[in-house]
N, C-alpha and C positions, 0 to 999 in steps of 0.2 A: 239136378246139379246146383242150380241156382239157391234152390231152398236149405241144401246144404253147406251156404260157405258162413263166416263168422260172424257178416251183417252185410248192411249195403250199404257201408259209409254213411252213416247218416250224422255222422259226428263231423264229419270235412268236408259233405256236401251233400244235400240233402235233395239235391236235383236227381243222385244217382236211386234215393229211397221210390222217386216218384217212377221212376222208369221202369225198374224192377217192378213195384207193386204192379203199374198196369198189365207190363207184359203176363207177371201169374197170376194177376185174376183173370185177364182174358184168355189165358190159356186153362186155367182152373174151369172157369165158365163154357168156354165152347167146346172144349174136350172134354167135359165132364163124366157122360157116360163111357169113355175110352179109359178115363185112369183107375189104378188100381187103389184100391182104400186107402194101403199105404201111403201113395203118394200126395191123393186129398186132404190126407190128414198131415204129413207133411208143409202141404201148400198152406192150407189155415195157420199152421205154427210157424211160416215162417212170415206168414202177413204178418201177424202179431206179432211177433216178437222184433223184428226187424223195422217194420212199418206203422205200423196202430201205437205203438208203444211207444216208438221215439217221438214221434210228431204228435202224442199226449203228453209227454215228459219234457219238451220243451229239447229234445238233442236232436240239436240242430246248429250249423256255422251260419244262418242265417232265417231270421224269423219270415218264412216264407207265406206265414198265413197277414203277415202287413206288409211283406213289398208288393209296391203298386209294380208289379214286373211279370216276366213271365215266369219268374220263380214260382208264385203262387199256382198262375195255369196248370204247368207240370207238375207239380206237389200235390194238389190240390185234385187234379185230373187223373192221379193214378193212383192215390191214395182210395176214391170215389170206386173208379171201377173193382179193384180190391175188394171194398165194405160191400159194394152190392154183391159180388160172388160171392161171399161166404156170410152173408146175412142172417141164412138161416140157421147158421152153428154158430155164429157168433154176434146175436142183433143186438145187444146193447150196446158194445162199444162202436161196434158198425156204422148204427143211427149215429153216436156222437161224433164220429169220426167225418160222416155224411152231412150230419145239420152245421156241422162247426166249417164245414169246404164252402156251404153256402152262403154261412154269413160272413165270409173271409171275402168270397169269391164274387162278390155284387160290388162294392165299392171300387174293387179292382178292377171287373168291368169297365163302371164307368171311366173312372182314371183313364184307362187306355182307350176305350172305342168312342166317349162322347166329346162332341156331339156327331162327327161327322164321320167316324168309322176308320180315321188316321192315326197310324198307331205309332206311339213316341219315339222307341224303339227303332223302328224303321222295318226294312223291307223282311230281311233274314229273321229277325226276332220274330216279325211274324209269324212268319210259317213255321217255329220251333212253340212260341206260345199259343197261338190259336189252331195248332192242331189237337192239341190237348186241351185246348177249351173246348174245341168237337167233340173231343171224345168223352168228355164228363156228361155234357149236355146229352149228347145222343143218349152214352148210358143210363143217364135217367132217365131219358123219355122212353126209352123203349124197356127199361127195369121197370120202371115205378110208376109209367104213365105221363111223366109231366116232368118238366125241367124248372119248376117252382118259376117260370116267369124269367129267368134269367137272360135268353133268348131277346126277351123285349126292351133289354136297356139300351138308352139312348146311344145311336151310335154302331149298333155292334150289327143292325141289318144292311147297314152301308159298308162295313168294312172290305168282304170283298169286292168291290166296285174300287174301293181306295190303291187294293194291292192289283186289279186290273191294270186301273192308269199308271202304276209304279214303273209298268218296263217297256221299255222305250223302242224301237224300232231296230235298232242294233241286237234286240233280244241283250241287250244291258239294262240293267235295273236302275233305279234313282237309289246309289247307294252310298245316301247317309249315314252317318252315325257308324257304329260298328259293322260296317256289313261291305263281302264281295261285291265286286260288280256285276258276275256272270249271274244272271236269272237261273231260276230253278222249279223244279214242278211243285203246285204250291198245295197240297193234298188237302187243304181244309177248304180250297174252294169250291169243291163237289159239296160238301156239307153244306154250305151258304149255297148255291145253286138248287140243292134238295129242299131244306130249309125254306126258304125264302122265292123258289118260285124261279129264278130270275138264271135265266140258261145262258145268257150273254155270261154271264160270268169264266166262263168255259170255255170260253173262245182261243183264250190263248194254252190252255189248259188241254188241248181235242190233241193238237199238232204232238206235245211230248207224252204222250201214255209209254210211247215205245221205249223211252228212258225212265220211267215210272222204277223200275228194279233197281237201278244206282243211286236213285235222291238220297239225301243226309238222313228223311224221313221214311226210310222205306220199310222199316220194323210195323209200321202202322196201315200199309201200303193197304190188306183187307179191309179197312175201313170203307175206300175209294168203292170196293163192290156192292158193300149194301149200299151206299149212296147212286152209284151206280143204275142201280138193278130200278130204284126207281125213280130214272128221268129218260127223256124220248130223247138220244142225243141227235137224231136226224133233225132236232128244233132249232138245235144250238144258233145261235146268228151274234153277227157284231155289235157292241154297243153303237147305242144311237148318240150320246153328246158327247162330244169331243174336249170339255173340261170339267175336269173334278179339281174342289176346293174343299179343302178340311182346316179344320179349327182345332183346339184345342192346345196339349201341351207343346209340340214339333208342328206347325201351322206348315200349310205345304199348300200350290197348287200344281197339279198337272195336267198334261196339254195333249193331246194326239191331234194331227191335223186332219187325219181322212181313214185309221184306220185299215189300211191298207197292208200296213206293217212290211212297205217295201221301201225301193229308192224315192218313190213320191209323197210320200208320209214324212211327215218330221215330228220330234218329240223335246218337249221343254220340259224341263221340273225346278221348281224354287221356291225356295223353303226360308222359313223363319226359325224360332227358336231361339233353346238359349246352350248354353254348354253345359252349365250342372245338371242336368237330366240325365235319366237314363240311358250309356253307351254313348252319349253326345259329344261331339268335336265341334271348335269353335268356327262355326261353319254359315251363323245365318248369314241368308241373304245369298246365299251359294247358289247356283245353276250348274244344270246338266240339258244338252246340245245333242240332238241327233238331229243330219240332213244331209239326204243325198246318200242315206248308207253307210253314213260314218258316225261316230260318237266323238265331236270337236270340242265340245267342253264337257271334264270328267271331273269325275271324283275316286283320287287312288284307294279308298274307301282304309279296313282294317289292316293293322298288322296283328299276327297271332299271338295274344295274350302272354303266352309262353317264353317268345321271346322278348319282350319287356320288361316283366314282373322280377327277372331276376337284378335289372338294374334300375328301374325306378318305381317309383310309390304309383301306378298305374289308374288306383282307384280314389286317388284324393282329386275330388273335382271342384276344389276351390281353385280361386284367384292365386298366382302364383306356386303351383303345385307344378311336380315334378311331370305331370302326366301330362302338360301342354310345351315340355319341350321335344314330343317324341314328333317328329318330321311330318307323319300322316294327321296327327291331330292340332295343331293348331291353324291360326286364319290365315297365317304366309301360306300355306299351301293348299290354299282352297279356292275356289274362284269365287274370292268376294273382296270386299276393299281390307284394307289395315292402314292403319295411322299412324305418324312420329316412332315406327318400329316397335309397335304394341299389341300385346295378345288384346283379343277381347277382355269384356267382365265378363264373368261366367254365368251371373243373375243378367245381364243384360239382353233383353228377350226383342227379337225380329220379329214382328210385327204386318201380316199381310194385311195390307190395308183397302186392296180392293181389288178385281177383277176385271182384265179388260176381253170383251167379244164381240167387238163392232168395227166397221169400214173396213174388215180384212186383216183387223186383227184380233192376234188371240194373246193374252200374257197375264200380269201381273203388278201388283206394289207394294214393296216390303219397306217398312219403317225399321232401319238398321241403327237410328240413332241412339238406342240403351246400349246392346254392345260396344261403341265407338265414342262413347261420352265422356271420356277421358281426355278425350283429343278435340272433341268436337261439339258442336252445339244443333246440330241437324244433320242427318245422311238418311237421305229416301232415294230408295233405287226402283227404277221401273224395268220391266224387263217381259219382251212380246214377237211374237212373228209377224213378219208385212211382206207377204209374196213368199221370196226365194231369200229374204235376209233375218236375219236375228236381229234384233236393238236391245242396247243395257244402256239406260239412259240415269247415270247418277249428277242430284245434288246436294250440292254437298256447301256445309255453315260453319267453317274455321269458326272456336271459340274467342270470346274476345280477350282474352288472356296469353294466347301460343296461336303460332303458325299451324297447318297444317299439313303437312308433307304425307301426299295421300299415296298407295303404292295398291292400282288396281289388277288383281292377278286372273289369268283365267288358264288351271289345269286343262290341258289337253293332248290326247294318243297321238297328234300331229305335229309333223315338226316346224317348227315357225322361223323365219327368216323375216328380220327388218329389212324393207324395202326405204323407198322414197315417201314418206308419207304411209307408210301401212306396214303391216305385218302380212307376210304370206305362208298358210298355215299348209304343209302338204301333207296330206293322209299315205296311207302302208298301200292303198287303194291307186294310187293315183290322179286322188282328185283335189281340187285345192279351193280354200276358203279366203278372202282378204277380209282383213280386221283394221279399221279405221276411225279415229276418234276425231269428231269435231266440238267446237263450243259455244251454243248460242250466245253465251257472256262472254266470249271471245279469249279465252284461256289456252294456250298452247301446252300440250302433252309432251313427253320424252318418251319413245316408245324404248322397251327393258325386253330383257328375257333374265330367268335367273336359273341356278344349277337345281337343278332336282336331286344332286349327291349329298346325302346329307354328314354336317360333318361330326355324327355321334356315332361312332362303331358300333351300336346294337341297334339302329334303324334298319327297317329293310330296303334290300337295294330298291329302286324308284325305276329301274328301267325302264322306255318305254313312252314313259311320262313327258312331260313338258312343263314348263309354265311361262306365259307371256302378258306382257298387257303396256301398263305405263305407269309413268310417276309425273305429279305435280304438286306445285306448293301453292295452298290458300290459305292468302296474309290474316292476319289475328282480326276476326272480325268480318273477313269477306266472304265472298259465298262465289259458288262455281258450280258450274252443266256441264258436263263433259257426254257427251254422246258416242257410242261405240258404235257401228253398224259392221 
């Protein structure tokens, strides 16, 4: 059916070219002895003509063999499996089609997985690009004997360990940039556990196979068996350290306390970065909060593409672009600072600057002063667990030219009430959190809450949501600690 319709879009999108090819060549290839001539010889003409051809002729809405995206993965990843099945009726353009995936497909590697296996992207992109990085890879090595090395770039053997620490105790994800917050079964990390040896990886991965048939990814779900069929899952065991740090273009650390992945476990993620990146919102210096069973600092993560596009310019990610008035993407509604009522710069890149894991505590330090240097001339925020409490300790160096009217937000599923000196955050649960700012430089806060209603009729509703925190002014030239516990 497939092989008979007019093309696969590869003229408006050339994501849909890669999906199609994988599915019939791996259907060409495992079914091979089942189909009838007619039909194999169908399936070759419409690789070809559909697939091999437009991605040599350049039709395509987007040069997929140079985004550093997971455009490439998928394109790249399905086109591959294709060329290996019908190689033998069709090996010259096959090989070109295969040696051109590979010299596309290493740089783009790196981009994404070096050095520390943290992918820019985020949680969701993941698992849509690096399942089809699997499945290129496996396809070679188990077609051709060898995956030319790709496997070994810097980065890409940690990546599973990265999307491990992604999700949090809540079974909510750390979800940056474009992505849901509900976790999901992440099918490429059987390939990295087969791969690389490393069974921990599957830990969180053992609990959902029983919803394995509804994932986004479930077209590729047979993959999971040959990976499968060779690991001893009665090994599987919990990761041993309790924080992963990645580098690269979206710098992030994450945190698990013990593992446990219950009410006595707690989970932090915080993240650097900058906005013009890939699927990025002006976000560094953000956290995400789970303790006690709740998710108290969130992130209302994407709205769906769909509805935005019709009313603003969604993918211009410069300074001043329309795509940072949309409610979910810009820094008011993220749990990080904003200044004198200003977006970030979109080149201004958060910066983790060190790692803390001693005397009982576990966290971070993100240098947020390129996004905020507009306003400011310093803002280093530290942010860690001590016992049963959270700390976000910012400070912060008014410019010596303007004030700074600092406005600290922190999204959360909790509903918050200003008391006498604090905020009382109560969860759906029943359980409650107090939020309290002191100042070693002796600085007095206003504690805020503001509307989550946004007021552009194509935003999506925010139900659910919260946001609280405080506001304060630092004179032109001074400097201020504000401590949150």
């Amino acid at each position: 059916t497939v092989c008979g319709f007019q093309d696969w879009n590869a003229r408006r999108h050339f994501l849909d070219v890669g999906e199609m090819a994988a599915g019939v060549g791996l259907g060409y290839d495992w079914l091979y002895d089942e189909l009838s001539p007619e039909t194999k010889e169908l399936a070759r003409q419409a690789l070809n003509d559909f697939a091999f051809t437009p991605a040599n002729e350049g039709t395509w809405n987007l040069n997929f063999y140079e985004a550093e995206s997971n455009w490439n993965q998928v394109c790249n990843g399905g086109l591959v499996c294709a060329a290996l099945a019908v190689y033998e009726n069709n090996s010259s353009v096959a090989q070109g089609i295969i040696e051109k995936a590979l010299e596309s497909n290493l740089p783009v590697m790196q981009a994404l997985y070096a050095p520390d296996g943290n992918y820019p992207e985020g949680y969701s992109y993941w698992c849509y690009g690096t399942i089809y990085e699997a499945l290129m890879l496996t396809a070679l090595e188990t077609a051709a004997g060898t995956d030319t090395g790709l496997s070994n770039t810097e980065g890409f053997s940690e990546t599973g360990r990265y999307m491990l620490y992604m999700e949090g105790t809540t079974r909510a994800c750390f979800n940056y940039s474009d992505c849901a917050p509900s976790s999901v079964p992440c099918l490429a990390q059987w390939y990295f556990a087969w791969k690389f040896n490393d069974l921990s990886l599957l830990y969180l991965e053992q609990d959902r196979i029983g919803s394995y048939a509804g994932c986004a990814e479930a077209r590729l779900l047979p993959l999971v068996a040959y990976y499968a069929s060779n690991i001893t899952l009665s090994a599987i065991s919990a990761p041993t350290e309790s924080i992963f740090r990645g580098e690269g273009t979206t710098p992030v650390v994450l945190i698990h306390d013990n593992w446990a992945m219950d009410d006595t476990d707690k989970f932090l993620g915080i993240k650097g970065g900058k906005a013009n990146t890939s699927h990025s919102h002006m976000d560094a210096g953000s956290f995400v909060y789970d303790a006690f069973g709740v998710r108290w600092s969130a992130d209302m993560g994407l709205q769906s593409y769909g509805t935005l596009e019709p009313y603003i310019n969604l993918w211009d990610m410069n300074d001043g672009s329309e795509r940072w008035t949309a409610f979910r993407y810009n820094n008011f509604n993220h749990s990080t600072l904003t200044v004198n009522e200003s977006y970030h710069r979109v080149a201004g890149e958060g910066v983790i600057t060190g790692v803390i894991d001693s005397n009982g505590q576990k966290g971070a330090t993100v240098d947020i002063t390129e996004p905020l240097s507009n306003d400011v001339s310093s803002a280093v925020r530290t942010i860690y667990i001590e016992g049963d409490d959270l700390i976000v300790e910012d400070r912060i160096t008014a410019r010596t030219d303007k004030d700074a009217d600092v406005r600290w937000t922190m999204v959360t599923r909790a509903v918050p009430e200003i008391g006498f000196n604090r905020i009382q955050l109560s969860s759906a649960t029943g359980k409650n959190l107090y939020l309290s700012a002191t100042s070693p430089t002796g600085d007095r806060v206003a504690y805020r809450t503001w509307s989550t209603v946004s007021p552009n009729s194509w935003d999506a509703s925010n139900t659910g949501y919260y946001e609280c925190g405080y506001e304060l002014t630092v004179k032109a030239g001074d400097s201020a600690t504000i401590r949150v516990r």
